[in-house]
C-alpha positions in Angstrom: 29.3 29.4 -34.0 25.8 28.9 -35.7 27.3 25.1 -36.8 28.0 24.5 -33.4 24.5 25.7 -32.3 23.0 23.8 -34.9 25.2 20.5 -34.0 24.0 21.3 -29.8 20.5 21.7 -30.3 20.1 18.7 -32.9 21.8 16.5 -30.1 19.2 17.9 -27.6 15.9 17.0 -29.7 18.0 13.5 -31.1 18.3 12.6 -27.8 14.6 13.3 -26.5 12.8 11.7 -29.0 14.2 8.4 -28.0 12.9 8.8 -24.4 10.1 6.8 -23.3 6.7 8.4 -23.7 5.2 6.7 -19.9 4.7 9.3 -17.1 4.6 8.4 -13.4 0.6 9.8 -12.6 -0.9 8.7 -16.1 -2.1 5.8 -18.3 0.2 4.3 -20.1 0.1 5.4 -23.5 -1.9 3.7 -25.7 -0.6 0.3 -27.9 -2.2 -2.1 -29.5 -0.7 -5.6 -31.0 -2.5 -7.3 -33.7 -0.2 -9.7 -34.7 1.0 -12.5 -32.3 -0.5 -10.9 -29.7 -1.3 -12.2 -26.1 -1.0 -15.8 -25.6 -3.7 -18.1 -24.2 -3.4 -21.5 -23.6 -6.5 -23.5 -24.9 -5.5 -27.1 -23.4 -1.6 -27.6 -24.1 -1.7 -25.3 -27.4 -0.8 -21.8 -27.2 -3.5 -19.3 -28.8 -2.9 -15.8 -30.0 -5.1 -13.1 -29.6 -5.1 -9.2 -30.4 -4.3 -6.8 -27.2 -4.0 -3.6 -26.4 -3.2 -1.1 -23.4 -7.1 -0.5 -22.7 -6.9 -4.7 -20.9 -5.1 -3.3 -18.2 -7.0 -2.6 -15.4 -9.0 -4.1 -12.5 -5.4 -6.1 -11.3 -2.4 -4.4 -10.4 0.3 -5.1 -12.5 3.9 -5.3 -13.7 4.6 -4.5 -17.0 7.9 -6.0 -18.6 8.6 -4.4 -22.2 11.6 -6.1 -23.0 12.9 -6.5 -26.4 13.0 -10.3 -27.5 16.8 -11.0 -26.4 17.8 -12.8 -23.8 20.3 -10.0 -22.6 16.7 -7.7 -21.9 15.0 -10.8 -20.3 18.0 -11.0 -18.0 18.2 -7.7 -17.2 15.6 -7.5 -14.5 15.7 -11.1 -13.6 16.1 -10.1 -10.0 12.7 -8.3 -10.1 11.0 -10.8 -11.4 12.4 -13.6 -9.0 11.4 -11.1 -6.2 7.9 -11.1 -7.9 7.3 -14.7 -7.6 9.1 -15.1 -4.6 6.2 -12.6 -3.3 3.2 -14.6 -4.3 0.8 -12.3 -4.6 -2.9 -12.8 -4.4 -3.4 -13.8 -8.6 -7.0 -12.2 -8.3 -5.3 -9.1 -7.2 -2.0 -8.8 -9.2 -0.7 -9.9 -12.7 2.7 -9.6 -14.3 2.5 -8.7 -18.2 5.5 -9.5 -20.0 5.4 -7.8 -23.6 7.9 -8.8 -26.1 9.2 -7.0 -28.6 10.0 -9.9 -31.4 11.1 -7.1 -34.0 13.8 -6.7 -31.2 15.8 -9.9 -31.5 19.1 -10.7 -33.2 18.5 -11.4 -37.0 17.6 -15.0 -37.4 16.3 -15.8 -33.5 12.6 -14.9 -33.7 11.8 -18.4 -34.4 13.5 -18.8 -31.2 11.8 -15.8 -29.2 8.6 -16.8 -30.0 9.2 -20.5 -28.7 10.3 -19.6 -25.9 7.7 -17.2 -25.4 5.5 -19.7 -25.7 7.5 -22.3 -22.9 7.0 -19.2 -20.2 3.3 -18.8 -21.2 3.0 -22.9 -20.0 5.2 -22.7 -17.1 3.6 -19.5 -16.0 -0.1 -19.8 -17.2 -1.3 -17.5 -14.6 1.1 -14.2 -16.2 0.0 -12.3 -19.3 2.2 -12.6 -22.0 2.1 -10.7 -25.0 4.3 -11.2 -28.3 4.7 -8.1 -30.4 5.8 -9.4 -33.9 6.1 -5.8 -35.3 7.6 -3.9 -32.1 4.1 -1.5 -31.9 4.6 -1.4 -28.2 8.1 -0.2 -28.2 7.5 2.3 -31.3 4.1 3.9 -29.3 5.9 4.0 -26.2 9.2 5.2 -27.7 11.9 1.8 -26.0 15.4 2.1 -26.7 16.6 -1.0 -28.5 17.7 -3.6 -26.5 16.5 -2.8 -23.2 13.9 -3.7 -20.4 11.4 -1.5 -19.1 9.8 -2.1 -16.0 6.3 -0.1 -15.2 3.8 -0.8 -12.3 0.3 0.1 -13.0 -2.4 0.4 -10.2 -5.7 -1.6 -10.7 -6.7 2.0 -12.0 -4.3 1.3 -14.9 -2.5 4.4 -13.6 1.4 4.2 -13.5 3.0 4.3 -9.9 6.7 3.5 -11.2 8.5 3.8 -14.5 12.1 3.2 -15.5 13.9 2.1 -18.3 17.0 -0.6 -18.0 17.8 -2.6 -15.0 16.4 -1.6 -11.9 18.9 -1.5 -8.9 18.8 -3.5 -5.6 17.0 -0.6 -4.4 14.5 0.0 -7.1 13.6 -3.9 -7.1 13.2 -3.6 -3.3 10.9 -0.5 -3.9 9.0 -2.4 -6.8 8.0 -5.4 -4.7 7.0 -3.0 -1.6 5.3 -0.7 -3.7 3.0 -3.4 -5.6 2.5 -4.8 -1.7 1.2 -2.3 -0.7 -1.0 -1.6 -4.0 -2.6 -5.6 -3.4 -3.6 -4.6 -0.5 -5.3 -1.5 -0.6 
């Protein structure tokens, strides 16, 4: 009996500590990335700077935590094809794609950080934000392998959390719900 009440409750506090530590209501919990970092483009050549949680206010935004796979990346595809296929006002909204580089098959984050870098060019308007050493995922507690999807209002508050691929639904309630926050 107590083995088995030992075995229960260690399964109950295993499986909490992996949950992600973002509240619907709240800030997002502070991270910071100082290597990599985000990437700015100074001409053609990409630029790395330091970031942190604290640079996101004053825009509404999407946050993307995905881990540097392109199984995470293509998890929520749909959203952000629905994102762009929305235009929203760039003074007013901004997608931030964080990438967790410690998150990739051995071998690929040569790789990751390439094509990191091609998205940055291709979408020089979106914040982008390579994370050599996975401190986003450890503060905000990721699973491994995954996507996590977060809309912040130009408060920095978050208005929408969830972890893993978001449904035809939730993408449909992501896109309305980030409408609507543009144009308050």
């Amino acid at each position: 009996m107590n083995k088995t009440l030992l075995a229960l409750t260690f399964a109950l506090f295993t499986g909490t500590s992996w949950a992600h530590t973002i509240q619907n209501g709240a800030p997002l919990p502070s991270a910071k990335v100082a290597e990599q970092g985000e990437l700015t483009l100074n001409g053609d050549d990409i630029v790395y700077q330091a970031w942190q949680t604290e640079q996101l206010q004053e825009k509404v935004r999407v946050i993307q935590a995905i881990a540097g796979r392109s199984s995470a990346k293509e998890m929520n595809a749909p959203l952000m094809a629905a994102i762009t296929a929305a235009d929203f006002d760039d003074a007013r909204y901004q997608t931030t794609t964080i990438i967790n580089q410690d998150d990739a098959m051995w071998g690929t984050g040569g790789f990751v950080k390439s094509s990191a870098e091609d998205s940055k060019r291709e979408f020089s308007w979106s914040s982008i934000v390579l994370d050599e050493n996975g401190s986003v995922a450890e503060a905000w507690r990721l699973k491994e392998e995954s996507s996590l999807i977060a809309v912040l209002d130009d408060k920095g508050m978050v208005r929408f959390v969830k972890e893993g691929k978001l449904n035809e639904d939730e993408v449909n309630q992501v896109v309305s719900l980030v409408t609507e926050l543009v144009n308050q």
